[in-house]
KOLGU-4560 file (N, C-alpha, C; in nm, 3 decimals, padded with zeros to 5 digits):
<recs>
<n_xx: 00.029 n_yy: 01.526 n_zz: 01.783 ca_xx: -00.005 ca_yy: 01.393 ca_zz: 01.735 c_xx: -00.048 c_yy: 01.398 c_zz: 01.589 mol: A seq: 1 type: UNK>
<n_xx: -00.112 n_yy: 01.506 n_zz: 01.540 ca_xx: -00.174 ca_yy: 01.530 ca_zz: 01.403 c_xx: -00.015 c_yy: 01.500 c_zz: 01.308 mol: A seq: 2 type: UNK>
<n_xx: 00.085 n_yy: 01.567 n_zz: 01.352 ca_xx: 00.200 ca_yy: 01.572 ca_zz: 01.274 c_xx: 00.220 c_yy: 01.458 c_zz: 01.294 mol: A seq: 3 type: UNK>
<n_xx: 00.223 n_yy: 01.378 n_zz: 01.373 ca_xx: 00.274 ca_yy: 01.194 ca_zz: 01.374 c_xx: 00.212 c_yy: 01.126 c_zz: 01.303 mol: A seq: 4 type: UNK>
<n_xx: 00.060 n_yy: 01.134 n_zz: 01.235 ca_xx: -00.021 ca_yy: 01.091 ca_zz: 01.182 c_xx: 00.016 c_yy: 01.112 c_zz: 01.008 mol: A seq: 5 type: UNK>
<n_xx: 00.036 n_yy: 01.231 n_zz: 01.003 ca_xx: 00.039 ca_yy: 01.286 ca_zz: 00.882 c_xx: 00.194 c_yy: 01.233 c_zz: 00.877 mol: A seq: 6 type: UNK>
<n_xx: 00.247 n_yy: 01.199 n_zz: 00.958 ca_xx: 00.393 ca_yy: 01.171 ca_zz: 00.882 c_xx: 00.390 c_yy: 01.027 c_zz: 00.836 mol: A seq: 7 type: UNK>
<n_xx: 00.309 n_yy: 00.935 n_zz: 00.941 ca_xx: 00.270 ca_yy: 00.781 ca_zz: 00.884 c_xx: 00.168 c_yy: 00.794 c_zz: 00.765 mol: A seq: 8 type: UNK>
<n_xx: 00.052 n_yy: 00.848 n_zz: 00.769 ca_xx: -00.022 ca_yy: 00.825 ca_zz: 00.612 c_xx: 00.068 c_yy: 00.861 c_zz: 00.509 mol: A seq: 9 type: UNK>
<n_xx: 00.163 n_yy: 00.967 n_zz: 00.520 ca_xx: 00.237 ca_yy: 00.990 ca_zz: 00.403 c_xx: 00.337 c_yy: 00.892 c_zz: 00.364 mol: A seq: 10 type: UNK>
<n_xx: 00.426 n_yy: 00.814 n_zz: 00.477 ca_xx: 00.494 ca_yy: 00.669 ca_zz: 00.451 c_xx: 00.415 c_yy: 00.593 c_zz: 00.398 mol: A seq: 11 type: UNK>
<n_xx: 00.307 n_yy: 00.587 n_zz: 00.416 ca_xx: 00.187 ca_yy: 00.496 ca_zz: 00.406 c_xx: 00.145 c_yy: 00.499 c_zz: 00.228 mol: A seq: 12 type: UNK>
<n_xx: 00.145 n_yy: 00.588 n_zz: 00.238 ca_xx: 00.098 ca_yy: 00.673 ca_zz: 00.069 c_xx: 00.207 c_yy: 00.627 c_zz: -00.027 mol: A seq: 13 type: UNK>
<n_xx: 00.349 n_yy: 00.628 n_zz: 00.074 ca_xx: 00.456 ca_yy: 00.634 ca_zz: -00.066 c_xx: 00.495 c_yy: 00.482 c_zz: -00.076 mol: A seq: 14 type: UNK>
<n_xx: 00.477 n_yy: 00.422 n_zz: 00.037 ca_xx: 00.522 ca_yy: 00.246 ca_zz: 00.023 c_xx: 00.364 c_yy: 00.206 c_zz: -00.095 mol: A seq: 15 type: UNK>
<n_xx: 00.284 n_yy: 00.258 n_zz: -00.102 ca_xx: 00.179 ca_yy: 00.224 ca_zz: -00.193 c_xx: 00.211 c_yy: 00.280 c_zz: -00.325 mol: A seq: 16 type: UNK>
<n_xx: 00.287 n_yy: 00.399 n_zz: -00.347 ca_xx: 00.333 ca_yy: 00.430 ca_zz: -00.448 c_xx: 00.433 c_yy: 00.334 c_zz: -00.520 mol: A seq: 17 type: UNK>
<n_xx: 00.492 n_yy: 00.312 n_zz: -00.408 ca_xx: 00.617 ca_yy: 00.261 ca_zz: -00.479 c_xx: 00.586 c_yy: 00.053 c_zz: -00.485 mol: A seq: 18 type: UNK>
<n_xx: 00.453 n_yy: 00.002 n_zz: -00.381 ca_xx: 00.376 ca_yy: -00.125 ca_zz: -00.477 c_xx: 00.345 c_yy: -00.078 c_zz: -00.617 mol: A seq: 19 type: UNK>
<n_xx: 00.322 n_yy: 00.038 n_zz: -00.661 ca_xx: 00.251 ca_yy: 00.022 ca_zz: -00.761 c_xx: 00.325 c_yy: 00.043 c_zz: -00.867 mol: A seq: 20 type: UNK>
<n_xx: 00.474 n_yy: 00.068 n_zz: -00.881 ca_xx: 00.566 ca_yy: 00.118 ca_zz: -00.953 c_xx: 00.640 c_yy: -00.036 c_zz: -00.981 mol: A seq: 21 type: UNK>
<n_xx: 00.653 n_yy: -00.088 n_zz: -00.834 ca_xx: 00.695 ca_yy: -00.301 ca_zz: -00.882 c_xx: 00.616 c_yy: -00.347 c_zz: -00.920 mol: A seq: 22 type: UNK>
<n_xx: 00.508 n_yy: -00.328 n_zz: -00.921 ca_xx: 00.382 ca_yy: -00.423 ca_zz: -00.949 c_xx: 00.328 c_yy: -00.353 c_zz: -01.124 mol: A seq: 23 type: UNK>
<n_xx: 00.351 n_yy: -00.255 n_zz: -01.119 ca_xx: 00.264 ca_yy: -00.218 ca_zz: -01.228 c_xx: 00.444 c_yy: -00.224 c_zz: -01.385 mol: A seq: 24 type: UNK>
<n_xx: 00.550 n_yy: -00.177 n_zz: -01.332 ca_xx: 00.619 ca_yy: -00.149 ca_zz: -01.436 c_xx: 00.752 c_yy: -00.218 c_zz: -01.423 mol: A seq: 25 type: UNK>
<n_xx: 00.774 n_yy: -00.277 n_zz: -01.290 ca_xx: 00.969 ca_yy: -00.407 ca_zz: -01.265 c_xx: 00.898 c_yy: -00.503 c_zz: -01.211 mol: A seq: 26 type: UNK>
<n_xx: 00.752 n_yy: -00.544 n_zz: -01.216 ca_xx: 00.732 ca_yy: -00.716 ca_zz: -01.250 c_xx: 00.796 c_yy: -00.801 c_zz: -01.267 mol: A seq: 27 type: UNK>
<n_xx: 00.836 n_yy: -00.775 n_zz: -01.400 ca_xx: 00.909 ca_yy: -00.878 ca_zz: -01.493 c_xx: 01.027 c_yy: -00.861 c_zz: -01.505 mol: A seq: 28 type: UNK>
<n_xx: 01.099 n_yy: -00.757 n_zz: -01.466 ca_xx: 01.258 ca_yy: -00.698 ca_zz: -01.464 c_xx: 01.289 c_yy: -00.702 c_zz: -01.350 mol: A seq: 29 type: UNK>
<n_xx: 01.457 n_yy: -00.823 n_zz: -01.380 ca_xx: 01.552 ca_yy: -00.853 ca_zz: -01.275 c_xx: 01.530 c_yy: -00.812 c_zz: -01.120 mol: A seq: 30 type: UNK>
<n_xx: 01.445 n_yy: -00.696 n_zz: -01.112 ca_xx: 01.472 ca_yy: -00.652 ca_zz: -00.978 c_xx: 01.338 c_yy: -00.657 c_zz: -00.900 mol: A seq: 31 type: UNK>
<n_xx: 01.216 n_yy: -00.640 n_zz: -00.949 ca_xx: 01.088 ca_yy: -00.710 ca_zz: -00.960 c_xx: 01.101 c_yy: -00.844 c_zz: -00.896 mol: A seq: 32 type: UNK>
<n_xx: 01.136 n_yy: -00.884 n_zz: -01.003 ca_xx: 01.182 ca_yy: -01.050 ca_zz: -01.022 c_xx: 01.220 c_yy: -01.085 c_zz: -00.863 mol: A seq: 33 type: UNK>
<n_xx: 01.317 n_yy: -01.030 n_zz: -00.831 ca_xx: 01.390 ca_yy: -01.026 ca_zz: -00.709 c_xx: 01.334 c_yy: -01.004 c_zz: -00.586 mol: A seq: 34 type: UNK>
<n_xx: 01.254 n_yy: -00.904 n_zz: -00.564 ca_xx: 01.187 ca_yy: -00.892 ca_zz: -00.445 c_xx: 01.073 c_yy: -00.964 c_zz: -00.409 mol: A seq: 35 type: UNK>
<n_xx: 01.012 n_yy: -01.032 n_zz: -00.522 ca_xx: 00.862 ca_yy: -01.110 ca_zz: -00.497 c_xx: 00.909 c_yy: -01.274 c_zz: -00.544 mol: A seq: 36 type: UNK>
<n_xx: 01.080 n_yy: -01.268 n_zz: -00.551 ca_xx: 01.076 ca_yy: -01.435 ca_zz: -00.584 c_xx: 00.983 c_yy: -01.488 c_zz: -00.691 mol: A seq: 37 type: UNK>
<n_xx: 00.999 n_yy: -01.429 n_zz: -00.800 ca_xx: 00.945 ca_yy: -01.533 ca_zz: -00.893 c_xx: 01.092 c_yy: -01.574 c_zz: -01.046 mol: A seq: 38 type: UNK>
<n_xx: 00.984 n_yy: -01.670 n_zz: -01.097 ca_xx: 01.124 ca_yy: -01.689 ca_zz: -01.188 c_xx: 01.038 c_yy: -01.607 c_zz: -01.349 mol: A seq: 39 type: UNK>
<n_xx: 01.135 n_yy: -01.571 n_zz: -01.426 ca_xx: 01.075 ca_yy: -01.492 ca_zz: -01.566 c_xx: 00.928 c_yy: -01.588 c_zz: -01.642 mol: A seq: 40 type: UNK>
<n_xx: 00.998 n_yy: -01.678 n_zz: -01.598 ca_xx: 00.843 ca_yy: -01.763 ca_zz: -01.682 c_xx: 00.708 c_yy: -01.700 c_zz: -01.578 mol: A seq: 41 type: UNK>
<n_xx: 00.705 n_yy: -01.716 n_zz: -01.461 ca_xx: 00.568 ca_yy: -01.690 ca_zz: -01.360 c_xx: 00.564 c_yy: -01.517 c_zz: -01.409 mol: A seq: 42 type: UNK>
<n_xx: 00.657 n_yy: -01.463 n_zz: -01.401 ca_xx: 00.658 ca_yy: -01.311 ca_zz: -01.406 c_xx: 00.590 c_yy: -01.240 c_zz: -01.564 mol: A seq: 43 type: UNK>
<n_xx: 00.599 n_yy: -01.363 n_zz: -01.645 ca_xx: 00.605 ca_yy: -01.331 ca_zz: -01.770 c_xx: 00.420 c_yy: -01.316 c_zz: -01.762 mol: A seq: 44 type: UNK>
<n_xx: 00.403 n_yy: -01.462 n_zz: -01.716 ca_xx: 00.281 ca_yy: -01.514 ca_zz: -01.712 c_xx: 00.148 c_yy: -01.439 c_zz: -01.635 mol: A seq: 45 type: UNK>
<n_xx: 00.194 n_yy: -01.380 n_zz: -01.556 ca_xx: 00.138 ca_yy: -01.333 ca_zz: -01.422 c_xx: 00.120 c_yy: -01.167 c_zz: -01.474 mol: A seq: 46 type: UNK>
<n_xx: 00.218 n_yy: -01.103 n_zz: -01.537 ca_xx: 00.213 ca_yy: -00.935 ca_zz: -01.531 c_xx: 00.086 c_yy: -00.895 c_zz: -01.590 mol: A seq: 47 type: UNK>
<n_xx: -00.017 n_yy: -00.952 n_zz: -01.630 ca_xx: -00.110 ca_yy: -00.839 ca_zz: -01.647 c_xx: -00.161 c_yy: -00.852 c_zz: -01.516 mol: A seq: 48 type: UNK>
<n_xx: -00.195 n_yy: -00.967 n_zz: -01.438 ca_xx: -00.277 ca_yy: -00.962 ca_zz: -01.289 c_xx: -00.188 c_yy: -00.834 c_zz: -01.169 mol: A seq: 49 type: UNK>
<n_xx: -00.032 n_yy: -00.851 n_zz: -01.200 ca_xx: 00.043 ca_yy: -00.749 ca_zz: -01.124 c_xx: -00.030 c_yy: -00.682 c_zz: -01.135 mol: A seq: 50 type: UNK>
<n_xx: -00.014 n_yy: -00.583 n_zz: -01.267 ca_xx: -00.028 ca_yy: -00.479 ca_zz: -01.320 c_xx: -00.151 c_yy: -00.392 c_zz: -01.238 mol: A seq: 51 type: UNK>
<n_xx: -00.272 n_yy: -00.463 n_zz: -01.238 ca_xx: -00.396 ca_yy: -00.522 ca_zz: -01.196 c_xx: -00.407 c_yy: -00.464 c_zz: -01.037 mol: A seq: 52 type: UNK>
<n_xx: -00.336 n_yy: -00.518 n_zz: -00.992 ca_xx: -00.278 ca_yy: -00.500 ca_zz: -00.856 c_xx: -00.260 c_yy: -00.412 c_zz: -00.821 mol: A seq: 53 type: UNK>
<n_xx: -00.107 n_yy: -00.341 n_zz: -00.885 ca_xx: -00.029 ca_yy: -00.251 ca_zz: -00.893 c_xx: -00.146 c_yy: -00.123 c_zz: -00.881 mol: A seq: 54 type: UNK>
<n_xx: -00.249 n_yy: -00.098 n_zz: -01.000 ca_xx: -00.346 ca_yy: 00.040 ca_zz: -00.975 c_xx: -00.389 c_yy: -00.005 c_zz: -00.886 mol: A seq: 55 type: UNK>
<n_xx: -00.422 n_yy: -00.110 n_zz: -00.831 ca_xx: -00.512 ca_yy: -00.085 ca_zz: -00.727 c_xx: -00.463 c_yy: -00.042 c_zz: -00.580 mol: A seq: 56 type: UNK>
<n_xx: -00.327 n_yy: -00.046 n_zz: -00.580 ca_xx: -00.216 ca_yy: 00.011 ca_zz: -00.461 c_xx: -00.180 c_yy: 00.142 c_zz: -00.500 mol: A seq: 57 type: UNK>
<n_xx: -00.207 n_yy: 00.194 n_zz: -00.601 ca_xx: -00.212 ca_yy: 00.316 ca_zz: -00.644 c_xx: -00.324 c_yy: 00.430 c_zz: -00.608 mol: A seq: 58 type: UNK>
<n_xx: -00.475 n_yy: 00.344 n_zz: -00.619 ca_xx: -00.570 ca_yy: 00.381 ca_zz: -00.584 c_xx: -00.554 c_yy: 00.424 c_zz: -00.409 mol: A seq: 59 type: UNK>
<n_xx: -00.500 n_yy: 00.332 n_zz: -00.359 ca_xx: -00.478 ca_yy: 00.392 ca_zz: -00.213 c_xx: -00.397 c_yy: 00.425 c_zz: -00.184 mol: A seq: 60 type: UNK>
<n_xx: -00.316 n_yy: 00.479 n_zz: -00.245 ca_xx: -00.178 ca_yy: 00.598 ca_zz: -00.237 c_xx: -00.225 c_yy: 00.712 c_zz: -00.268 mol: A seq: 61 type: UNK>
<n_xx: -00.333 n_yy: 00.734 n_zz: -00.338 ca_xx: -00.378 ca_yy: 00.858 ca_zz: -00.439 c_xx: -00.529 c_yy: 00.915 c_zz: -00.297 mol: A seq: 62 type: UNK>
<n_xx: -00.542 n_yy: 00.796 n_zz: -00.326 ca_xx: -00.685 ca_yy: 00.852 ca_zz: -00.159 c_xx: -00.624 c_yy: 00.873 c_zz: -00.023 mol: A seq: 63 type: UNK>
<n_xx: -00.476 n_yy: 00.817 n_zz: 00.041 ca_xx: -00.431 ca_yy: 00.878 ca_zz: 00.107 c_xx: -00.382 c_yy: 01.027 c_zz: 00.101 mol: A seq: 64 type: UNK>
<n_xx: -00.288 n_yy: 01.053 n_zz: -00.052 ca_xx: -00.257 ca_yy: 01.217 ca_zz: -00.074 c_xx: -00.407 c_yy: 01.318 c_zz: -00.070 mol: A seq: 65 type: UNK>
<n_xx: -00.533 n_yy: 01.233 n_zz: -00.121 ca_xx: -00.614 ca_yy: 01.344 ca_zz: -00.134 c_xx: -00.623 c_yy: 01.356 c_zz: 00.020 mol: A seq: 66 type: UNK>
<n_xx: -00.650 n_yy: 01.275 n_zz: 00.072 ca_xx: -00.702 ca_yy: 01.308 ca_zz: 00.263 c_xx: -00.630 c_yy: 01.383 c_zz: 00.333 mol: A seq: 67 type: UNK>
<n_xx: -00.475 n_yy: 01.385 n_zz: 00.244 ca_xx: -00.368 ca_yy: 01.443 ca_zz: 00.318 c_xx: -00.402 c_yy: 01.579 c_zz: 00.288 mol: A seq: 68 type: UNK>
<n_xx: -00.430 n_yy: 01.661 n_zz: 00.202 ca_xx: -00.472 ca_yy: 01.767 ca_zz: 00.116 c_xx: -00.541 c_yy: 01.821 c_zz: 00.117 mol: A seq: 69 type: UNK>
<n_xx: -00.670 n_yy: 01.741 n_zz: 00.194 ca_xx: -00.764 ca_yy: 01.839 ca_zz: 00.266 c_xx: -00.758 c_yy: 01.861 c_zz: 00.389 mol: A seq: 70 type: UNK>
<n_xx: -00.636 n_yy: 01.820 n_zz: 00.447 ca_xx: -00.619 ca_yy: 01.911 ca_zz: 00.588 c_xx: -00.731 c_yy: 01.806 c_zz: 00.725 mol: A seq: 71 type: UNK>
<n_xx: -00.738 n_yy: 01.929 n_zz: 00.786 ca_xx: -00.856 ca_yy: 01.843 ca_zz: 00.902 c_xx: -01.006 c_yy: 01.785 c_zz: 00.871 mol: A seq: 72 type: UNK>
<n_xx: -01.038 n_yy: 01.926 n_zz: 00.725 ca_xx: -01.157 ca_yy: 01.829 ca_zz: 00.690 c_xx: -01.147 c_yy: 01.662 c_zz: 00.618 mol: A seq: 73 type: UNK>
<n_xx: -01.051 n_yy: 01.634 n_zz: 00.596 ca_xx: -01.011 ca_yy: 01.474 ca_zz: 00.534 c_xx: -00.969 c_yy: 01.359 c_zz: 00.608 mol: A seq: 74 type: UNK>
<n_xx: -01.031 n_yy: 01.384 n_zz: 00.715 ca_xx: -01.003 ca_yy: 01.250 ca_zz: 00.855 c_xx: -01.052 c_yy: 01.165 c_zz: 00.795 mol: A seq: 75 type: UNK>
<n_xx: -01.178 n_yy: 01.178 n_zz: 00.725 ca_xx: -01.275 ca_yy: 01.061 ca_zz: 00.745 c_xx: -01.232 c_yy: 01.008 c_zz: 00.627 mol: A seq: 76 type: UNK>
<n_xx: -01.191 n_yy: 01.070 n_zz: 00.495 ca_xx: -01.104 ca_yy: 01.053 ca_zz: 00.432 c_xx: -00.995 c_yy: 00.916 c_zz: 00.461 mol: A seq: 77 type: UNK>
<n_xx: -00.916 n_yy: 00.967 n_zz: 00.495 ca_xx: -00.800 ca_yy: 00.943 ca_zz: 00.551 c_xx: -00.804 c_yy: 00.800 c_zz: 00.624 mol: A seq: 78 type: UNK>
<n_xx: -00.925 n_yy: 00.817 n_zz: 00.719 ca_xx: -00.980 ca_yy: 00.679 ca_zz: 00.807 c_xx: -00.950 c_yy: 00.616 c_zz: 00.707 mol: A seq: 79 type: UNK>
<n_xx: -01.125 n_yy: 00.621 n_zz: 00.603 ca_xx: -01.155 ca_yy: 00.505 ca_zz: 00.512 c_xx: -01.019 c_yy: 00.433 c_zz: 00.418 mol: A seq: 80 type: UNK>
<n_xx: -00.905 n_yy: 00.507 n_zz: 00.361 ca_xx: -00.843 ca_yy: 00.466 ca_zz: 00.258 c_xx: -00.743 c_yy: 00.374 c_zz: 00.343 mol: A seq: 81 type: UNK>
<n_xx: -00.718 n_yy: 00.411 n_zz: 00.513 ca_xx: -00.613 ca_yy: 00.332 ca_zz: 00.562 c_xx: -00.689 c_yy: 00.186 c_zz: 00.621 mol: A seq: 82 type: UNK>
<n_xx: -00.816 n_yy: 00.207 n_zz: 00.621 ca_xx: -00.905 ca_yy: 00.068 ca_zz: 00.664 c_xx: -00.875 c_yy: 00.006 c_zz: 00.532 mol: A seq: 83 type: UNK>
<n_xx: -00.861 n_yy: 00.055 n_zz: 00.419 ca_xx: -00.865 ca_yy: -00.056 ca_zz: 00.324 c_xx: -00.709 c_yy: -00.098 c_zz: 00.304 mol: A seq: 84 type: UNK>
<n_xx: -00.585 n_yy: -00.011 n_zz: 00.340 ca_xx: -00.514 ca_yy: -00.062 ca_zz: 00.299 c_xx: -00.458 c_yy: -00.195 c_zz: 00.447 mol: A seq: 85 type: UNK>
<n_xx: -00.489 n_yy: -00.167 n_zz: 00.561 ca_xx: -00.552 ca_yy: -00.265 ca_zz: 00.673 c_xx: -00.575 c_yy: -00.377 c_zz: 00.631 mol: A seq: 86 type: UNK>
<n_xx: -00.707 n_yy: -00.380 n_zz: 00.603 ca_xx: -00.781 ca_yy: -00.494 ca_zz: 00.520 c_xx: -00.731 c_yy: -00.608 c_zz: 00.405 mol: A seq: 87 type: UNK>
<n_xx: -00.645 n_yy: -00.499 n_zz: 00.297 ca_xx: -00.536 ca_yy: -00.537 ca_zz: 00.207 c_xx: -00.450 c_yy: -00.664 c_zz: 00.270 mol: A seq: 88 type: UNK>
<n_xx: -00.363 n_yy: -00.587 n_zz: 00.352 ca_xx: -00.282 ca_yy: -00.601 ca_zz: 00.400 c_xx: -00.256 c_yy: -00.750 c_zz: 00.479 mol: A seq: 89 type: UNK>
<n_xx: -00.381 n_yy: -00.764 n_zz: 00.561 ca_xx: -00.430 ca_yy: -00.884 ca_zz: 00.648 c_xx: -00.482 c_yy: -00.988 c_zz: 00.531 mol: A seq: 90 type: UNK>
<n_xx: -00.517 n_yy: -00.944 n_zz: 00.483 ca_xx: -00.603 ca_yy: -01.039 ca_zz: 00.334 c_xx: -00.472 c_yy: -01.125 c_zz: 00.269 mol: A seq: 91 type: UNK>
<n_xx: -00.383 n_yy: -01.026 n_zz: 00.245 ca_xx: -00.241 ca_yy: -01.085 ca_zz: 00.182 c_xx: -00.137 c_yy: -01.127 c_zz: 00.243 mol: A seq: 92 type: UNK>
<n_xx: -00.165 n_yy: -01.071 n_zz: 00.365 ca_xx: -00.070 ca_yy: -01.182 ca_zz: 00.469 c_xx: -00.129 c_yy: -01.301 c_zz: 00.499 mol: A seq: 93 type: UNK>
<n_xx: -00.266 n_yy: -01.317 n_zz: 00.473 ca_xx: -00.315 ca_yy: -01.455 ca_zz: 00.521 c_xx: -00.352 c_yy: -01.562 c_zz: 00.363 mol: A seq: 94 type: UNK>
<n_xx: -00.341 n_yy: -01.471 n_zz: 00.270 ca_xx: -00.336 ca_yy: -01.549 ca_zz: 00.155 c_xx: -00.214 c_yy: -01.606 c_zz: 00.066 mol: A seq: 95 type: UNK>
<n_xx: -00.103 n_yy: -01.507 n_zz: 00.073 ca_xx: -00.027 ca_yy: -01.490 ca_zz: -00.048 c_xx: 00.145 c_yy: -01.507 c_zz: 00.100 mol: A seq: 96 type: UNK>
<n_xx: 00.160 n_yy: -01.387 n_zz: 00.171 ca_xx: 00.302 ca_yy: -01.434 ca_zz: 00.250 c_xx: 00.263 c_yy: -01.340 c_zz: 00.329 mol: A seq: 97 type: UNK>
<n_xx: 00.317 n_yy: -01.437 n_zz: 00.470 ca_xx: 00.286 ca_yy: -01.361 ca_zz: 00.606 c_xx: 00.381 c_yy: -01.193 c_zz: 00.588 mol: A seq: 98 type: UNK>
<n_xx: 00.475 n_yy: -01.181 n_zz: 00.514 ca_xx: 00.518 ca_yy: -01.088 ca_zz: 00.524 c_xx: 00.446 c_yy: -00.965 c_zz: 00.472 mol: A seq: 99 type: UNK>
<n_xx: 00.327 n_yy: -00.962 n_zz: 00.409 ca_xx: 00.273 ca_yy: -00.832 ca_zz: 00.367 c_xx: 00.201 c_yy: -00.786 c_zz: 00.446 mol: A seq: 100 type: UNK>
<n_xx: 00.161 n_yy: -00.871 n_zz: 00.569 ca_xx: 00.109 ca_yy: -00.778 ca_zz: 00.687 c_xx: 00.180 c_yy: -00.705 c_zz: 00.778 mol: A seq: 101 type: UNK>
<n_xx: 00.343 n_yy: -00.724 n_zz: 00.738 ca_xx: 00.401 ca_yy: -00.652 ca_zz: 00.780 c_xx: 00.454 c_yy: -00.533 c_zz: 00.756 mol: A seq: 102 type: UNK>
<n_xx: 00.463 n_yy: -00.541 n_zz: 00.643 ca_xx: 00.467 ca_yy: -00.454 ca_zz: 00.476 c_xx: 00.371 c_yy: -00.362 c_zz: 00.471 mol: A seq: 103 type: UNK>
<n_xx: 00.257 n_yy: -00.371 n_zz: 00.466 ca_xx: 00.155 ca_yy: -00.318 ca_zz: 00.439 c_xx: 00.057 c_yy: -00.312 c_zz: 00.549 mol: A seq: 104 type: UNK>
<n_xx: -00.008 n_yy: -00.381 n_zz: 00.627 ca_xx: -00.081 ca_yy: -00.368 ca_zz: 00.750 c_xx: -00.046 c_yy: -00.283 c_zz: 00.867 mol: A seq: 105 type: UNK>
<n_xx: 00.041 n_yy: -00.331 n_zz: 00.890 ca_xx: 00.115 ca_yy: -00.266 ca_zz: 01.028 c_xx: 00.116 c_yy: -00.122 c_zz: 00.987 mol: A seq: 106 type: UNK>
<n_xx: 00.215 n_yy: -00.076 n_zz: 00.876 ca_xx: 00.241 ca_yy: 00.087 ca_zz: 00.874 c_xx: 00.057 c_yy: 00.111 c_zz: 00.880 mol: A seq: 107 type: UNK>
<n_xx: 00.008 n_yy: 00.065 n_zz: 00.784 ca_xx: -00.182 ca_yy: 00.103 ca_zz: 00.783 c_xx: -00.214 c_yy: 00.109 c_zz: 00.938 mol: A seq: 108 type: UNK>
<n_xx: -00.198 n_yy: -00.008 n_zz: 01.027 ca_xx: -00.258 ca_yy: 00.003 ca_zz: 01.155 c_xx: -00.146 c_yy: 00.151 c_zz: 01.234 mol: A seq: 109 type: UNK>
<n_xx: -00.041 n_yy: 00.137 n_zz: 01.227 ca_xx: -00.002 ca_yy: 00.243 ca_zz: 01.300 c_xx: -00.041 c_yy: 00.428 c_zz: 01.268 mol: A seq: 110 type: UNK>
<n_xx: -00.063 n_yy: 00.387 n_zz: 01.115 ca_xx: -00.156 ca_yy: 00.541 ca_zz: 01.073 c_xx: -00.267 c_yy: 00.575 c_zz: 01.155 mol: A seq: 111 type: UNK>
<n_xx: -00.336 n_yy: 00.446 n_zz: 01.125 ca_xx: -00.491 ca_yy: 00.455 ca_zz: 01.156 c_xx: -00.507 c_yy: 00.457 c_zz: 01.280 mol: A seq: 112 type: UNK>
<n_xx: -00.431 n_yy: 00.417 n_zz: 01.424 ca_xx: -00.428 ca_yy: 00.431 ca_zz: 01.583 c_xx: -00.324 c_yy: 00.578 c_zz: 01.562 mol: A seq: 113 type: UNK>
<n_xx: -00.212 n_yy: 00.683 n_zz: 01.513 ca_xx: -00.185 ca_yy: 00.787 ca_zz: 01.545 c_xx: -00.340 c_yy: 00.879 c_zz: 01.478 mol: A seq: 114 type: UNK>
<n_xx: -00.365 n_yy: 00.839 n_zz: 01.356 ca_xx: -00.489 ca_yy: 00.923 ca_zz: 01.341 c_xx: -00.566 c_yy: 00.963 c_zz: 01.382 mol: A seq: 115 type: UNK>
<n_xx: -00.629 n_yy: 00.822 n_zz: 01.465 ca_xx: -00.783 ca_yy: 00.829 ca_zz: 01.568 c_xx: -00.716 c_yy: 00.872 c_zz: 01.692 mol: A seq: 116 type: UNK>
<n_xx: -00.575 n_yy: 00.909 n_zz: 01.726 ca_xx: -00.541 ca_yy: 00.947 ca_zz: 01.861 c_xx: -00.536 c_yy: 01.094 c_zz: 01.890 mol: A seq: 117 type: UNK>
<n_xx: -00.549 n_yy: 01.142 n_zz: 01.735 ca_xx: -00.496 ca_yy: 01.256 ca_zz: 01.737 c_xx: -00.645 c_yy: 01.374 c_zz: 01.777 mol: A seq: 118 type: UNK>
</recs>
């Protein structure tokens, strides 16, 4: 079960990597543009708050690899960074589009129930 765990925080880690790569640097480019539906004027307007964003989905991509890295001593680790991306997740599906709790919550909840199972 440890290996099922560690294989979701690490999905977990890289879909946060890769928020923070749309959010922080294809915002505003065509393909950015494209996945979050906005038009160049909102995108134009909006990219420093992305940006904003973007580290902060970074921040819990970077606290998932460290938890990953310390092995068994980094559970608790590991817990805390997937409660927040949880939290995230539900916050922005209930604020911004039901779809980021699917995006982002769910893989978080399925880490965080193989984790605590393990």
């Amino acid at each position: 079960m440890t290996m099922a765990a560690n294989i979701a925080i690490t999905i977990v880690a890289l879909l946060h990597a890769y928020f923070l790569v749309l959010e922080m640097f294809l915002w505003d480019k065509p393909f950015g543009r494209r996945i979050f539906k906005t038009t160049p004027e909102f995108a134009a307007a909006s990219k420093a708050l992305a940006a904003n964003q973007g580290l902060y989905n970074g921040f819990l991509a970077a606290g998932l690899v460290w938890g990953l890295a310390l092995g068994t001593p980094g559970v608790d680790v590991k817990v805390f960074f997937l409660a927040c991306v949880v939290v995230a997740g539900l916050f922005g599906g209930a604020t911004v589009n039901r779809n980021i709790m699917f995006v982002q919550a769910v893989p978080g909840i399925i880490g965080l129930a193989l984790l605590l199972a393990s």
